[in-house]
C-alpha positions as CSV (number, residue, x, y, z in Angstrom):
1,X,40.3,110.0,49.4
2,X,36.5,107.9,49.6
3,X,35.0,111.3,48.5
4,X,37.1,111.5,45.4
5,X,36.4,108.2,44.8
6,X,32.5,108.5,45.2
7,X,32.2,111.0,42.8
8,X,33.4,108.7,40.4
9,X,31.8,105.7,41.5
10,X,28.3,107.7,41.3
11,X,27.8,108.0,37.4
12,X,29.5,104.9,37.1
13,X,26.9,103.3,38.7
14,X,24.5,105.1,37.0
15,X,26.6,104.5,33.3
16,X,26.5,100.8,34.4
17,X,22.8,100.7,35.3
18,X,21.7,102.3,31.6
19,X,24.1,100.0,29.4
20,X,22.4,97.1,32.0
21,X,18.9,98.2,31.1
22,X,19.8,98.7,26.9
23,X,21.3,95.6,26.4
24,X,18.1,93.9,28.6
25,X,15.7,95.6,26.3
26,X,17.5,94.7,23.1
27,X,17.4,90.8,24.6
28,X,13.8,91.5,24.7
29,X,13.0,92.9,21.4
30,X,15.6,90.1,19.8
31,X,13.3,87.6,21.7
32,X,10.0,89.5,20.7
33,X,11.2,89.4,17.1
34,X,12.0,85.5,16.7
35,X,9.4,84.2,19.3
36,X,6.0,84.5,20.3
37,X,6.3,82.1,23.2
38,X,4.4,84.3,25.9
39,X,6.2,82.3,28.7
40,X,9.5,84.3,27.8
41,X,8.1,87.1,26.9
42,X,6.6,87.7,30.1
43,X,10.2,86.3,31.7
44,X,11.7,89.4,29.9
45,X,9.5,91.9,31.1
46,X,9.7,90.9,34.6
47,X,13.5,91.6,34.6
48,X,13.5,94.6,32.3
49,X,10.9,96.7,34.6
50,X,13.5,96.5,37.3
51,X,16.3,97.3,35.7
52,X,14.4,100.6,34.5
53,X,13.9,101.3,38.2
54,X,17.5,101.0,39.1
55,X,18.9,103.4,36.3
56,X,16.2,105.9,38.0
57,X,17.4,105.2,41.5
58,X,21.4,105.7,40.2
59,X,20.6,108.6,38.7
60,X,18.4,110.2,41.5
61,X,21.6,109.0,44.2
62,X,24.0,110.8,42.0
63,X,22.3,113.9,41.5
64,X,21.2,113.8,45.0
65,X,22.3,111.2,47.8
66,X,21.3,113.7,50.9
67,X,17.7,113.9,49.5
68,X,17.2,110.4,47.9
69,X,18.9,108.7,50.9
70,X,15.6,106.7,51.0
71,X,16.6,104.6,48.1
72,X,19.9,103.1,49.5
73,X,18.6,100.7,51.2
74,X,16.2,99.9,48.5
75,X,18.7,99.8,46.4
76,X,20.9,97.3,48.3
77,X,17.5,95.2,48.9
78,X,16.7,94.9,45.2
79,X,20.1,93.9,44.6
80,X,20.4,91.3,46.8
81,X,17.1,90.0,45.9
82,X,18.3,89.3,41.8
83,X,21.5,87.9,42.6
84,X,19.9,85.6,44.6
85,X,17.1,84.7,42.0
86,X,19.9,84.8,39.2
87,X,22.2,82.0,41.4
88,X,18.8,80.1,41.8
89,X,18.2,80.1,38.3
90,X,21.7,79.3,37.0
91,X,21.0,76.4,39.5
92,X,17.7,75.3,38.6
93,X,18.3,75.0,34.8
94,X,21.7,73.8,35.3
95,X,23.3,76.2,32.9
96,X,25.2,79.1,33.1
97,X,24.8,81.6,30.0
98,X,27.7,84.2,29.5
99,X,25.1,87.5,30.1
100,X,24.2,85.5,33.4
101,X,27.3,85.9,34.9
102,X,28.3,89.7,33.7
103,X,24.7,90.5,35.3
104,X,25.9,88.9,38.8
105,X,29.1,90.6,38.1
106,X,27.5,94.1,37.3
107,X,24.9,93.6,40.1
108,X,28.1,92.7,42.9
109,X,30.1,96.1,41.4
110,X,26.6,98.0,41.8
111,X,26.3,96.6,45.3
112,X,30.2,97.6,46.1
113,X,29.4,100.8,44.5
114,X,26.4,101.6,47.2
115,X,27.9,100.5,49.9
116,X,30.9,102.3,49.6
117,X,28.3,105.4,48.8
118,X,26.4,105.1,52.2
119,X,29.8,104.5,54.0
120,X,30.9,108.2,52.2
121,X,27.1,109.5,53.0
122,X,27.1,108.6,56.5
123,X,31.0,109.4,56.7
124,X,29.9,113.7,55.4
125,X,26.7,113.7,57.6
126,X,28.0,112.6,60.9
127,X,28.3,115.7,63.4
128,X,32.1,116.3,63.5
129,X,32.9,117.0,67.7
130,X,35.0,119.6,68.5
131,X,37.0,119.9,71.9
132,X,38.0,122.7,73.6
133,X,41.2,122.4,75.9
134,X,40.0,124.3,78.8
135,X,43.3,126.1,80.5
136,X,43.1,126.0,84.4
137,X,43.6,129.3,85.8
């Protein structure tokens, strides 16, 4: 049943990842076109180069999770690391913006999603034992 499930959850992740990084990009050309406050400009780039890399990454672990197995935890790292500076954020400015909270939604589902893909990897890859009764004679 988890394998059936992990071949959806695969280009889901990766689906999820691209929207992620289009709607990112077209927050940064919106702010590019009514601002030229280099601050923020310079705040959007810093999350839209990541989110290039993740669409990469969830593309690379669907196509391939055996040989790309190296990014999993990289994966899970980078993850953990922006909803962490997202919370901090929401916390330090004291607001909470709409596109803030679907990104810590998205970036939890994409965490789920990877976990539940290295518990099917490592589930497929584990040396199945066999036993032999052995008769007495």
């Amino acid at each position: 049943m988890s394998m059936k499930l992990v071949q959806f959850v695969k280009p889901g992740l990766f689906v999820y990842e691209c929207v992620r990084f289009i709607i990112i990009l077209f927050l940064f050309l919106m702010v590019i076109r009514e601002t030229l406050d280099r601050s923020l400009l310079s705040m959007m780039l810093i999350f839209a180069g990541p989110t290039a890399f993740f669409s990469l990454m969830a593309l690379f672990i669907w196509l391939d999770t055996d040989r790309y197995k190296a990014y999993l935890p990289l994966f899970i790292a980078g993850k953990c690391i922006g909803i962490v500076i997202l919370l901090l954020w929401s916390i330090i400015t004291k607001q909470v913006i709409i596109i803030q909270s679907y990104i810590i939604s998205g970036d939890l589902f994409s965490l789920a999603a990877i976990l539940l893909i290295i518990r099917d990897f490592r589930k497929s890859t584990e040396p199945q034992f066999i036993t032999d009764e052995v008769s007495g004679g």
